[in-house]
Backbone bond lengths (Angstrom), bond angles and torsions (degrees), N, CA, C in turn:
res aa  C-N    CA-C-N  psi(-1)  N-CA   C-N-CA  omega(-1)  CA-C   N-CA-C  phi
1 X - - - 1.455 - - 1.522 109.85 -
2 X 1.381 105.78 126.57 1.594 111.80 163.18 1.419 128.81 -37.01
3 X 1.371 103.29 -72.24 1.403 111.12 162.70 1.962 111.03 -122.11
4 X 1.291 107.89 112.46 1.501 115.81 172.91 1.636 111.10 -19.83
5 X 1.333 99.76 114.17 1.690 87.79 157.19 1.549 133.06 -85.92
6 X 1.503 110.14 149.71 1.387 121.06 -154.54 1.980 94.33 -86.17
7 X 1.417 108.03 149.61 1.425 109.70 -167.52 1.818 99.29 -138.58
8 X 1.234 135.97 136.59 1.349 120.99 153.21 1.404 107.91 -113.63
9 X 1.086 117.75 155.43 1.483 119.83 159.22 1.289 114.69 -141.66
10 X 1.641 119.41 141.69 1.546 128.32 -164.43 1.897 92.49 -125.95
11 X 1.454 92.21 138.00 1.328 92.62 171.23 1.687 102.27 148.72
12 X 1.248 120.93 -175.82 1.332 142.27 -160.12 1.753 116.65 -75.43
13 X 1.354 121.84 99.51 1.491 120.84 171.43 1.123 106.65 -76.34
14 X 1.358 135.97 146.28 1.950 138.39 -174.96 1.298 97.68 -159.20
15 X 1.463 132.93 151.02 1.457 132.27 108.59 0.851 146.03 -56.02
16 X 1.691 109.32 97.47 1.819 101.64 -179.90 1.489 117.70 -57.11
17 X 1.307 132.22 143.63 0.999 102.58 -165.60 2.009 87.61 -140.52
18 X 1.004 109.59 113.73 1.115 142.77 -170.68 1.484 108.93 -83.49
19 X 1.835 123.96 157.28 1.545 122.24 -167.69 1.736 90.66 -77.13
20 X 1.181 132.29 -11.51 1.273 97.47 -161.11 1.820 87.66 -132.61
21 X 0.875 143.01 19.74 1.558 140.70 -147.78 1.916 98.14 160.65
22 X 1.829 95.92 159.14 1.348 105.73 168.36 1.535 95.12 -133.69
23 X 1.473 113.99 -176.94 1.512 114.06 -157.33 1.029 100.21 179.73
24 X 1.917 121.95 125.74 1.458 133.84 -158.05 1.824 93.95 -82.98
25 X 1.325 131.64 112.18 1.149 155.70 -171.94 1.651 120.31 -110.60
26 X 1.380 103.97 -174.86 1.268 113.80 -177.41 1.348 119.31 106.36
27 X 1.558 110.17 116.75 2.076 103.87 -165.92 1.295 107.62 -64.97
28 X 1.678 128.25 7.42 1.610 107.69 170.36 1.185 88.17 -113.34
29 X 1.325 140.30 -45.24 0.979 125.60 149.21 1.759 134.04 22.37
30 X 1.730 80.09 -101.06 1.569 103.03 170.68 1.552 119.01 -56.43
31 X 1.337 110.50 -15.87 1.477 110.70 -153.89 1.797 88.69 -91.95
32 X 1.553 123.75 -49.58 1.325 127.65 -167.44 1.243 92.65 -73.84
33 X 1.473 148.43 -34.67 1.140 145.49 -172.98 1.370 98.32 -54.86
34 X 1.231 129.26 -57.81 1.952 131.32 -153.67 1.813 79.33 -79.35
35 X 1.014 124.22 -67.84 1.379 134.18 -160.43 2.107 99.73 -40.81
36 X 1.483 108.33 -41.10 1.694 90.90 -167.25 1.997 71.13 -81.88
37 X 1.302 150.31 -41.39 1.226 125.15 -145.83 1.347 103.65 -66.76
38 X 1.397 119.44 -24.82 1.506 112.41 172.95 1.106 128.10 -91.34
39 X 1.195 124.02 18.15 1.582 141.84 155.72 1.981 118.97 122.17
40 X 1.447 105.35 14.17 1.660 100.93 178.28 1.158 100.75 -86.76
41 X 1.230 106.88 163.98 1.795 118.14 162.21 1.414 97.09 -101.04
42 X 1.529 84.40 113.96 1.223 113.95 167.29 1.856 142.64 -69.47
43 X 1.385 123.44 111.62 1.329 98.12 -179.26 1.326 111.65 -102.84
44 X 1.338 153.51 146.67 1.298 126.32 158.71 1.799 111.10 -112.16
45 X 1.117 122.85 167.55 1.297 121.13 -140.74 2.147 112.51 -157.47
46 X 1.316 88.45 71.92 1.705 106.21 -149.01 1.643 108.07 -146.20
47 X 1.221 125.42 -153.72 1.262 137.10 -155.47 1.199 111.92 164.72
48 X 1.602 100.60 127.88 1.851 121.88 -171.14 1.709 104.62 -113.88
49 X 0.822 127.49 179.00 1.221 130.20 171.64 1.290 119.85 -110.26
50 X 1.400 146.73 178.03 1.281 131.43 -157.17 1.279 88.60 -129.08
51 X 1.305 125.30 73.21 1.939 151.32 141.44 0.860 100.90 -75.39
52 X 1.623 98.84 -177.03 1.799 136.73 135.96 1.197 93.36 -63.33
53 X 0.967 160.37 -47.33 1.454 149.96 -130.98 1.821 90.77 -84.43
54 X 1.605 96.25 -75.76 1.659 93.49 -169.63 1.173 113.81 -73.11
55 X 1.804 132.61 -1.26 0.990 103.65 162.69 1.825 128.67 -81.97
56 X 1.487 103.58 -9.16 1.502 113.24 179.48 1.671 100.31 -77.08
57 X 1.731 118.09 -22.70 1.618 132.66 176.09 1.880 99.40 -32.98
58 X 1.911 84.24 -68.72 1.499 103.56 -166.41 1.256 118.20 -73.84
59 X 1.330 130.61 -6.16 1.711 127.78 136.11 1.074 114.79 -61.70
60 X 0.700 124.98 -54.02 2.004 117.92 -171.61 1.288 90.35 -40.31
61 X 1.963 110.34 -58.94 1.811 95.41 -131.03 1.669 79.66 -79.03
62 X 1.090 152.03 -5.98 1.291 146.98 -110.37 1.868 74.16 -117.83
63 X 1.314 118.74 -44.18 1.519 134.23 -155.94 2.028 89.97 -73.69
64 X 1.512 87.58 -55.42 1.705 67.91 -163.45 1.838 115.78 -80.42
65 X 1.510 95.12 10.39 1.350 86.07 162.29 1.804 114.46 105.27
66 X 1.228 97.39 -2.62 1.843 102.27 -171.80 1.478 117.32 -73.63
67 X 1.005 131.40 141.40 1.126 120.31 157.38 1.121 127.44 -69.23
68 X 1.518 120.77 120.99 1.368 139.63 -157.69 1.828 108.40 -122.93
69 X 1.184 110.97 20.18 2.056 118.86 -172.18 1.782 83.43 -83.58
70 X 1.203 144.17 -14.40 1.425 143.16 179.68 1.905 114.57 -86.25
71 X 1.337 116.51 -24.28 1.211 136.82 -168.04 1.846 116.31 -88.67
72 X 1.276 116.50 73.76 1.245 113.37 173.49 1.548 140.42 -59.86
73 X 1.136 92.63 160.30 1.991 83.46 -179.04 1.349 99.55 -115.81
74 X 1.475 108.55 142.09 1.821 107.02 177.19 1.322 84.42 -138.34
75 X 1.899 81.53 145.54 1.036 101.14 178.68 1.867 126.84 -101.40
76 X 1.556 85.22 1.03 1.403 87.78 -177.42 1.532 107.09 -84.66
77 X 1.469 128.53 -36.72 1.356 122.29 147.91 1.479 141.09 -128.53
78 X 0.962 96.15 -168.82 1.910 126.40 -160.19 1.414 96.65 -36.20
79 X 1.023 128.58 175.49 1.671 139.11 134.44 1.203 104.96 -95.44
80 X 1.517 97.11 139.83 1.673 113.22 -179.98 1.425 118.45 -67.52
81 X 1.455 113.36 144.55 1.545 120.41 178.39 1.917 94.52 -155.16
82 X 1.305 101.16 154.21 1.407 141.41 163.67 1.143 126.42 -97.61
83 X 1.227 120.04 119.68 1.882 111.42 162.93 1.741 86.53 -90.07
84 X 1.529 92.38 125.05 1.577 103.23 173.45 1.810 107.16 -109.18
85 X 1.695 105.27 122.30 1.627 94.65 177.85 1.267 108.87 -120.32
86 X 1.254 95.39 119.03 1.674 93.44 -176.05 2.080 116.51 -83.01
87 X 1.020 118.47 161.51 1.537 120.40 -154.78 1.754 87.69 -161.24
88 X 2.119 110.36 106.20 1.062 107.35 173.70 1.356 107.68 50.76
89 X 1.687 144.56 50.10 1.166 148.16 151.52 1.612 110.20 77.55
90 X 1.401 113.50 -3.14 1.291 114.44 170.48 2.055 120.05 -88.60
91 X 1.090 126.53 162.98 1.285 132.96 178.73 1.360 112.84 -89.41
92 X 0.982 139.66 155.98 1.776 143.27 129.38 1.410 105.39 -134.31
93 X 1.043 106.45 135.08 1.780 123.04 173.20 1.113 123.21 -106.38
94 X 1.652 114.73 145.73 1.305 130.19 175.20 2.039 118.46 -128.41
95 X 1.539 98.75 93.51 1.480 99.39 -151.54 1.884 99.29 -82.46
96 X 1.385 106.86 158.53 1.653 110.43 160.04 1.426 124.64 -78.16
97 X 1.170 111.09 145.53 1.667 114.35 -175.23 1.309 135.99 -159.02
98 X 1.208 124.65 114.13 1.482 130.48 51.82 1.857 80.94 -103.58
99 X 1.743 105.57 156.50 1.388 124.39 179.87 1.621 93.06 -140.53
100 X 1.355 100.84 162.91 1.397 116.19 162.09 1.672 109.77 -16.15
101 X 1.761 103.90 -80.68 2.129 101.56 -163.08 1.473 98.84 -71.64
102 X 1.106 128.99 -1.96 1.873 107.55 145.74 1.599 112.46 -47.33
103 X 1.003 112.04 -52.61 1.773 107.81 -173.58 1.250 107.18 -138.17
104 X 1.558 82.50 98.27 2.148 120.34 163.51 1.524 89.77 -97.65
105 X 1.010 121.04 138.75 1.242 164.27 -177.58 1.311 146.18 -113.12
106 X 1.182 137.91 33.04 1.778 117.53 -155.14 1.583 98.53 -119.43
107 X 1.948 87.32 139.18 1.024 78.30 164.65 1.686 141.73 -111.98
108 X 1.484 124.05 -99.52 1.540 94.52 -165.57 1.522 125.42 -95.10
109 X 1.539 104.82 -15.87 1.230 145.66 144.43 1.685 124.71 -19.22
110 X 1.804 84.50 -63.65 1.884 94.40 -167.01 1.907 93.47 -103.95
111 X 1.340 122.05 8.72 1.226 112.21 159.84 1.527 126.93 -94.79
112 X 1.753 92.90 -10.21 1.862 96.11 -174.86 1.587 96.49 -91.83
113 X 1.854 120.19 -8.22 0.858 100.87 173.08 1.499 137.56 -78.94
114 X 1.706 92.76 -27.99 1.414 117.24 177.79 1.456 97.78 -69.39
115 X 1.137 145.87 -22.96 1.876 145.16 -171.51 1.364 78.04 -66.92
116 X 1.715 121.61 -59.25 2.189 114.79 -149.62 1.051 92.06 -82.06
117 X 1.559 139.90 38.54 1.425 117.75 167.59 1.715 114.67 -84.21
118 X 0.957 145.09 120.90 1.739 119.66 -172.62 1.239 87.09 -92.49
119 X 1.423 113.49 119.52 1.497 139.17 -128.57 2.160 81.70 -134.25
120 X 1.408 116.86 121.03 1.623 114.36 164.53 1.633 99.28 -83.37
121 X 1.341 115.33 -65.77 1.555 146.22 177.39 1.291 121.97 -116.80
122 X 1.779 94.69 140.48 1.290 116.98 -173.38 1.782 115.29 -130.38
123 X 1.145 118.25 120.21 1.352 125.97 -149.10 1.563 99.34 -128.30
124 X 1.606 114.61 120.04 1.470 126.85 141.36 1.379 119.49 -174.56
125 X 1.525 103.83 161.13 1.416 108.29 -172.29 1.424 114.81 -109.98
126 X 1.708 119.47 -151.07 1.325 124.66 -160.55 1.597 120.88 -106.14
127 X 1.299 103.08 -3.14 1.714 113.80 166.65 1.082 117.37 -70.49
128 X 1.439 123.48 -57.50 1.408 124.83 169.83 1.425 118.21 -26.38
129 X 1.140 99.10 -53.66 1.679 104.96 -177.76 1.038 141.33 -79.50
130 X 1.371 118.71 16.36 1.514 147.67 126.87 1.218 121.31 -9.43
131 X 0.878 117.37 -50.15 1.901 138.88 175.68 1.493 119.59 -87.84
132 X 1.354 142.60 123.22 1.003 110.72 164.33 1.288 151.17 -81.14
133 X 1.491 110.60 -8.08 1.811 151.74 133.29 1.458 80.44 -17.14
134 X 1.137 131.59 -99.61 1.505 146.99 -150.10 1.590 113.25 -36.92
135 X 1.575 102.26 -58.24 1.318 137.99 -139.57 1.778 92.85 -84.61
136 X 1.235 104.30 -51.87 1.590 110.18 -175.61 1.835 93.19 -78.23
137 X 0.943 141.63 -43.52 1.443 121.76 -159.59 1.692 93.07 -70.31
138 X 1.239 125.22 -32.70 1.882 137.29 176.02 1.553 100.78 -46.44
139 X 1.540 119.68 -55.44 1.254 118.40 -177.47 1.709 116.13 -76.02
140 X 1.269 115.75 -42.09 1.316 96.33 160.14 0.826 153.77 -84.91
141 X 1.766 97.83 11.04 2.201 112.96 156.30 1.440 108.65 -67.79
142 X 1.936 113.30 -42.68 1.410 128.87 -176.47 1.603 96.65 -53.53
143 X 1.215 127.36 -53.71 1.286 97.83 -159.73 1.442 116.36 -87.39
144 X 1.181 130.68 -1.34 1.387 137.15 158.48 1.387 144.76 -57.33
145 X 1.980 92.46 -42.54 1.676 95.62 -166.57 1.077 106.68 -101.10
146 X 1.414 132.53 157.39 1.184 137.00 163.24 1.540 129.72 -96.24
147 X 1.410 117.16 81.22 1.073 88.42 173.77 1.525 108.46 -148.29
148 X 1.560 118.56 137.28 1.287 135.36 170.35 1.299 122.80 0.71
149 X 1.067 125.67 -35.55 1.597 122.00 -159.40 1.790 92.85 -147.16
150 X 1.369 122.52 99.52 1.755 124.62 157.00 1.386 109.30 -101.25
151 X 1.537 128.76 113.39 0.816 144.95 -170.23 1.476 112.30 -95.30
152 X 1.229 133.67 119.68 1.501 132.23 172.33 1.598 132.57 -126.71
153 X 1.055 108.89 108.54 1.738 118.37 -152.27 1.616 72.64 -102.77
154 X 1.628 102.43 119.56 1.351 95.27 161.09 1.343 137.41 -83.76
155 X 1.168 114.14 -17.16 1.652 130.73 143.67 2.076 88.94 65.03
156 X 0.682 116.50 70.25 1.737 125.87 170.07 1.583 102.88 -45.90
157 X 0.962 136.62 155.78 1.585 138.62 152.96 1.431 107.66 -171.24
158 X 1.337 102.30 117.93 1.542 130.59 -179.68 1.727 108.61 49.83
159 X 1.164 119.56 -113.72 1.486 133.57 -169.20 1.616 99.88 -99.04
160 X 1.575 123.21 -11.47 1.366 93.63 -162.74 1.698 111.59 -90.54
161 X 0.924 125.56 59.71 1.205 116.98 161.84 1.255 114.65 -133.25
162 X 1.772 127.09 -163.13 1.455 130.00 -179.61 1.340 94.54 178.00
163 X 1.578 98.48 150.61 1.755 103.27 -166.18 1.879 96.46 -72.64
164 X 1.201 120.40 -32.26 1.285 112.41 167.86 1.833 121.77 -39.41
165 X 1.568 97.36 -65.47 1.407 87.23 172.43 1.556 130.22 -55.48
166 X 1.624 105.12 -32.71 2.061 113.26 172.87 1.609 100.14 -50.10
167 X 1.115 106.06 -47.46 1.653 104.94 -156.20 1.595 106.78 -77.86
168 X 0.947 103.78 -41.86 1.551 100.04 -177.76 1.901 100.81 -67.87
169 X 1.397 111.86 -51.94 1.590 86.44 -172.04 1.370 117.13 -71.76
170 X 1.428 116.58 -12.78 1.844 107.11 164.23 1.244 131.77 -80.35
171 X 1.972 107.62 -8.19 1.821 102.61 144.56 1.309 120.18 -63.57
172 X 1.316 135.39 -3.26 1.285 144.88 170.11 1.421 134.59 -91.74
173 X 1.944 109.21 -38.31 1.028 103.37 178.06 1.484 116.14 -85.91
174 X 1.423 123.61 -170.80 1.499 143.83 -175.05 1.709 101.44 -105.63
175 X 1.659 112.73 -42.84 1.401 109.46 -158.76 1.183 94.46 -166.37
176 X 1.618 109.06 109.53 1.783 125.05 172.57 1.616 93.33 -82.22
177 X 1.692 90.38 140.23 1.685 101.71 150.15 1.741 113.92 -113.98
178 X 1.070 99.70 -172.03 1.457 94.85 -171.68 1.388 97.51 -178.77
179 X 1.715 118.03 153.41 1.446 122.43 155.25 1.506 121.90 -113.24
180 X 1.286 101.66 172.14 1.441 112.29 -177.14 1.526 122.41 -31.01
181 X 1.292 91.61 -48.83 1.598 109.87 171.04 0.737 127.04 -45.26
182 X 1.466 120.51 -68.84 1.557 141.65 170.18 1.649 101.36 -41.84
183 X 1.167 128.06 -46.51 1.724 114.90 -165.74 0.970 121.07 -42.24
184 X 1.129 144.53 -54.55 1.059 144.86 -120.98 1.767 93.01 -125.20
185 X 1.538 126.17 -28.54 1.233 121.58 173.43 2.036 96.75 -69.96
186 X 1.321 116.73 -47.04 1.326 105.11 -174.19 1.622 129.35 -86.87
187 X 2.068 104.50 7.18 1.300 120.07 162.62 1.430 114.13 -57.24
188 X 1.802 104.05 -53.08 1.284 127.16 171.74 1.691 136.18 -56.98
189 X 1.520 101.09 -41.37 1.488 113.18 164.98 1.448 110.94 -47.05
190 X 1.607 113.92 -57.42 1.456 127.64 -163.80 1.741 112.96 -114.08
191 X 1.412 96.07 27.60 1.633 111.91 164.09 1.738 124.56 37.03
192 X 1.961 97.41 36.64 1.067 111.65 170.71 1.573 119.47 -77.78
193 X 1.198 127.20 167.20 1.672 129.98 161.07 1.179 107.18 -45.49
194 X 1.461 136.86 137.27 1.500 136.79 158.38 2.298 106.77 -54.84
195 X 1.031 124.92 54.11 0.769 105.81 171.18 1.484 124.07 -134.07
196 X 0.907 160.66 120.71 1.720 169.32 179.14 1.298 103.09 -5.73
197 X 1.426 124.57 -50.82 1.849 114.09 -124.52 2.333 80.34 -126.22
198 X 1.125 96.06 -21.55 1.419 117.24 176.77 1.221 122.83 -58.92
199 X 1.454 100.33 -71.40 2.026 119.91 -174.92 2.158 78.64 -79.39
200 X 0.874 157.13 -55.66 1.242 134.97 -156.97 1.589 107.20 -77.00
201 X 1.041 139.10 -11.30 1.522 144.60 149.18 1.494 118.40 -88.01
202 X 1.699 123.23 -1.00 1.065 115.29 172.32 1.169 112.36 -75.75
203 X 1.956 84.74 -58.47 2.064 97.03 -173.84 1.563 117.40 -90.22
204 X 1.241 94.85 24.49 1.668 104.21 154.74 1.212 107.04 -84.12
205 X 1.273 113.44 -61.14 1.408 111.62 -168.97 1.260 124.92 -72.88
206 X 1.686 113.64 -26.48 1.551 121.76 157.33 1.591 128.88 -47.77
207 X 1.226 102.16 -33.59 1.320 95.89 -161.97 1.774 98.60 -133.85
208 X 1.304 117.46 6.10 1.724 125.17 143.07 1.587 75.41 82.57
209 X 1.420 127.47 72.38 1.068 109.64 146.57 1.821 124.37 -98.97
210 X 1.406 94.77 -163.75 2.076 104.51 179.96 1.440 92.26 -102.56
211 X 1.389 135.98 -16.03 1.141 127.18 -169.85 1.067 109.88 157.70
212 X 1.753 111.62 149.04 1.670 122.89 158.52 1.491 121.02 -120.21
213 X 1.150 110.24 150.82 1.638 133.99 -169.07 1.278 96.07 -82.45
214 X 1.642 147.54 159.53 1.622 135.39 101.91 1.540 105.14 -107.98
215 X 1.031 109.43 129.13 1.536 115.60 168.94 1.687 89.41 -72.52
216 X 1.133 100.20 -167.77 1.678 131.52 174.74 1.296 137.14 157.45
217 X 1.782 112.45 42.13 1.236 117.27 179.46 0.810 118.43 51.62
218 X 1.757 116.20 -146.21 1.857 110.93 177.82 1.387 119.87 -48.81
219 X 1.351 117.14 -9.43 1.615 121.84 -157.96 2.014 89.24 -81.82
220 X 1.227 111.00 -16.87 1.253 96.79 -165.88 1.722 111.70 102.17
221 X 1.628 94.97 -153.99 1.625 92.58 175.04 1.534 104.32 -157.54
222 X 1.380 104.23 171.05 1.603 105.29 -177.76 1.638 106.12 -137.63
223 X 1.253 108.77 165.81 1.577 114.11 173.93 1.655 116.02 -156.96
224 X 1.353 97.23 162.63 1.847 102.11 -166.74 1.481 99.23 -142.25
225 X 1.597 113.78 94.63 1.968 126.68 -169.58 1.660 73.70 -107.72
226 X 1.227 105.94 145.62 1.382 138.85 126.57 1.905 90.89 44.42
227 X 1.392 110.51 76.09 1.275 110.17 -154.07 2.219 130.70 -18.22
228 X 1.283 64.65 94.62 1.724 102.93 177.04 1.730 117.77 -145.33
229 X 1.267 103.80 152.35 1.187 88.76 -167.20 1.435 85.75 -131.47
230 X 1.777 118.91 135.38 1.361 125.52 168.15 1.574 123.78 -119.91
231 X 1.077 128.53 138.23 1.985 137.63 149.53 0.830 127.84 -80.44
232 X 1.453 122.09 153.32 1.403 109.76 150.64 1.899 87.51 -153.81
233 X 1.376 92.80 179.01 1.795 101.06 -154.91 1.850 93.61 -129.54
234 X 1.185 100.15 126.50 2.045 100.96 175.86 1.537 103.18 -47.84
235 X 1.360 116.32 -168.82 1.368 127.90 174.99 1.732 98.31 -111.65
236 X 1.052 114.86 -175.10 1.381 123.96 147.57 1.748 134.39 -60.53
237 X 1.654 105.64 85.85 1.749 86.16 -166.50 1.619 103.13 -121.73
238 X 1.540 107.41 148.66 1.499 91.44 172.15 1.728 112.69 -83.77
239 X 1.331 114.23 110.65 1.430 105.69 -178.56 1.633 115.79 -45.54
240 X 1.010 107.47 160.04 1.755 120.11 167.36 1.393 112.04 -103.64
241 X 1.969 85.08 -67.63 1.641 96.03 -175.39 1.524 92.66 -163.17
242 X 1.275 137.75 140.66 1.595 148.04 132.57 1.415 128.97 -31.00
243 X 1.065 142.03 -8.31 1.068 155.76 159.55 1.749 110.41 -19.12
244 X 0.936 107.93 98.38 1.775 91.77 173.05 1.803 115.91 66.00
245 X 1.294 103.00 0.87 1.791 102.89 173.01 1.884 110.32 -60.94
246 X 1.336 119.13 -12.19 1.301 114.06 -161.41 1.363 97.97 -98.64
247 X 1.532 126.78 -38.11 1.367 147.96 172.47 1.579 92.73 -54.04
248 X 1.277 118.11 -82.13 1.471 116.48 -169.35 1.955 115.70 -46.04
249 X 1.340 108.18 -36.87 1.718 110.34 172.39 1.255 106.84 -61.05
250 X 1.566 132.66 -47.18 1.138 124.81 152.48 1.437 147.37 9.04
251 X 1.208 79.69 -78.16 1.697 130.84 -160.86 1.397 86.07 -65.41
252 X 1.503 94.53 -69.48 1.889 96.99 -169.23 1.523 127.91 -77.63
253 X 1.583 106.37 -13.83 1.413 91.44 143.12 1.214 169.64 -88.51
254 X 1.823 96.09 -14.88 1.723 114.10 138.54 0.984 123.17 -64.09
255 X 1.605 146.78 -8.21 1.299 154.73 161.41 1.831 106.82 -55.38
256 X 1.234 97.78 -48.17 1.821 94.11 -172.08 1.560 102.33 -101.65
257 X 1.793 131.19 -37.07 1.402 125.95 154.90 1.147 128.99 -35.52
258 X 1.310 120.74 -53.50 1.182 114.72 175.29 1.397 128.18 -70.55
259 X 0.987 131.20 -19.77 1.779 144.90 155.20 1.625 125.72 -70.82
260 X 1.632 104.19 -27.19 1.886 115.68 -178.08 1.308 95.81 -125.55
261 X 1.763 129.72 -49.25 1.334 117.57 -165.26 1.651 100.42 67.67
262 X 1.294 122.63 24.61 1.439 150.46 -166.25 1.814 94.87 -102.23
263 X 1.540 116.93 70.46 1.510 102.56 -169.74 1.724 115.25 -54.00
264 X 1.297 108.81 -55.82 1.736 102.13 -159.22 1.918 93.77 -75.30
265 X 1.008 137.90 -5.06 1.208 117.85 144.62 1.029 132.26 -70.77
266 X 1.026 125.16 -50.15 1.873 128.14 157.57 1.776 104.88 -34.38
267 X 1.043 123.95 -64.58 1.357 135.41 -161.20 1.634 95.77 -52.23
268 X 1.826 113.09 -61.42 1.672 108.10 168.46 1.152 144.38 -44.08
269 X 1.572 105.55 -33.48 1.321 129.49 168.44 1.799 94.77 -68.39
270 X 1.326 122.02 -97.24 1.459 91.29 -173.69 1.273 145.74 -21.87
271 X 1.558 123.31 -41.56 1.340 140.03 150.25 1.190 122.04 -21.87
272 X 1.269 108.69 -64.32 1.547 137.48 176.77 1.550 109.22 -59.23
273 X 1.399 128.63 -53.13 1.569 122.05 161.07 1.736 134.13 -70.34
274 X 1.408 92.54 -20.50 1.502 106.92 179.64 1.507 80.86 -73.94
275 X 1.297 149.56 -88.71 1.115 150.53 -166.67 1.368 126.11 -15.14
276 X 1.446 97.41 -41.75 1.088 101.64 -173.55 2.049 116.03 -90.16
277 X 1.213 90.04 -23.21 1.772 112.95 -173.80 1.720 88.88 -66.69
278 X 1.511 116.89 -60.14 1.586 112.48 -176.46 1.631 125.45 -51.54
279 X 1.859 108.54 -27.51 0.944 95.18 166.29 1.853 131.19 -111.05
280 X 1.492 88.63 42.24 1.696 94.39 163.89 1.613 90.37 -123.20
281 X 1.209 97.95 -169.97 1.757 160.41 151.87 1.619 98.57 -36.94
282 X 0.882 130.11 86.13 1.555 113.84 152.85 1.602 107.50 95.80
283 X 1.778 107.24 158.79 1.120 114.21 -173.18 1.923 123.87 -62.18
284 X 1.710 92.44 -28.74 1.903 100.20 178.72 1.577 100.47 -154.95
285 X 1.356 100.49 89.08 1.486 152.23 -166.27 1.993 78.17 -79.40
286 X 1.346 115.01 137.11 1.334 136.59 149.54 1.698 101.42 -38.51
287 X 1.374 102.01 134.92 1.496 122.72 174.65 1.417 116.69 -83.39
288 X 1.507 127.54 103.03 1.506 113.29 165.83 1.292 117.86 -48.52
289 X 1.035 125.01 -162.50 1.545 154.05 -169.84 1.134 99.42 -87.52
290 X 1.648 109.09 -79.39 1.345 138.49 -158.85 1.548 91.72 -59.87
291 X 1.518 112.22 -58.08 1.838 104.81 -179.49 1.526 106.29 -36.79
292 X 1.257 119.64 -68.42 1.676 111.51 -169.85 1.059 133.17 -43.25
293 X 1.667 100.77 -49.72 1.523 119.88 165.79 1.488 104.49 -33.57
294 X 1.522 131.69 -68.74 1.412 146.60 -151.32 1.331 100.94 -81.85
295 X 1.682 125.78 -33.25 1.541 103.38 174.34 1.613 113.45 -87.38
296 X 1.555 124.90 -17.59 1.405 122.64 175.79 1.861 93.11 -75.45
297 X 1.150 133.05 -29.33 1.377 107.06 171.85 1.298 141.66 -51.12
298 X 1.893 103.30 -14.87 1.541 137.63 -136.66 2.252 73.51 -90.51
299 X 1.392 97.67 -41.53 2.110 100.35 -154.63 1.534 96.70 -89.52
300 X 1.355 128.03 16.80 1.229 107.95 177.18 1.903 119.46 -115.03
């Protein structure tokens, strides 16, 4: 990239914390993490608690380089963590609560700053908004910033959501993602057909988006730009673990979208990192060589 594109993301910092290891987490998290490793300037846009926990938070992010002047420390609570159990390489979570990214906060100061950001992408999902501390400071970043591309992974987890909160942040976003999982709970919310190619041309057209995502694990993934409809198919990988594979597809498909707006390349490029994220160690696994090589091939 000529000049780096600028990225924010709002949402939940945690330790997953795994039977044998813990691991600095969170799907915006994870998602701005891959996103500055592939060359954005990164903002992230959250709250740690004033531990050990968040202070080892603000090394990590401190290491890979993000800008973290958006990331508060409270002292009234915890930093967030997960007992993450994985079952056959899959996750289920059990989060703490109320923690720190229950209550993000800013006030009028650090919101006129977030307005002057010249902002490419804007990234968050539906956990955060659990809180209403959280949830309202989310909407009054939404109505401020400007920028081209708001990305919203609705990322479901357990009870905390409500079709109120879906609907309101997809008058906001540009381009929902979603997984397999999720379909069929948000076919039902918004009393679409149970079908793939259906609910992603419904609530496109409902809610005037640029596009929708479906992940689908081994199935691959699909998408619906500017009525068109795209695939793409995984490679051969030996899974490890899922952990953050949906965050990292993400990642890499606003990595090449936002530079071409080139959908089924974007879509490969995610493919291509999710692939690679499933078959390591952890949610943002060290970058080969050869990986970089193959996703900067994705923008040319």
């Amino acid at each position: 990239m000529e000049h780096p594109l600028h990225v924010a993301a709002f949402g939940e910092i945690l330790w997953d914390v795994l039977p044998q290891k813990k691991c600095l987490g969170g799907a915006p998290f994870n998602c701005a993490a891959h996103m500055n490793r592939l060359g954005f300037n990164t903002t992230m846009i959250s709250a740690l608690g004033d531990d050990a926990l968040g202070t080892e938070a603000l090394r990590v992010i401190s290491q890979e380089q993000m800008d973290s002047s958006f990331i508060q420390v409270q002292n009234d609570f915890p930093t967030g963590q997960t007992d993450v159990i994985l079952k056959n390489g899959s996750p289920s979570y059990e989060f703490n609560m109320p923690c720190a990214w229950d209550a993000i906060s800013l006030g009028e100061g650090m919101l006129a700053n977030i307005a002057s950001l010249q902002l490419d992408v804007f990234c968050f999902g539906s956990l955060v908004q659990r809180s209403k501390k959280s949830r309202d400071t989310l909407f009054s970043i939404l109505k401020i910033i400007h920028s081209p591309i708001i990305f919203f992974d609705v990322n479901l987890r357990k009870e905390f959501y409500t079709k109120d909160v879906i609907a309101r942040s997809l008058e906001y976003a540009t381009i929902l993602k979603l997984n397999n999982e999720e379909l069929p709970i948000l076919c039902s919310m918004f009393g679409y057909p149970q079908d793939e190619l259906a609910f992603l041309k419904n609530i496109s057209f409902d809610f005037n988006l640029d596009g929708v995502i479906l992940t689908k694990g081994s199935q691959g993934a699909m998408a619906w730009f500017e009525n068109t409809q795209y695939q793409v198919c995984p490679g051969p990988v030996h899974v490890v673990d899922t952990v953050g594979a949906g965050d990292s597809f993400s990642a890499a498909f606003l990595f090449v979208y936002a530079q071409t707006h080139a959908v089924q390349k974007a879509l490969e490029t995610g493919s291509a990192l999710a692939d690679f994220v499933v078959s390591h160690d952890g949610a943002i696994p060290s970058y080969t060589a050869a990986l970089k090589n193959r996703i900067a091939a994705f923008c040319l």
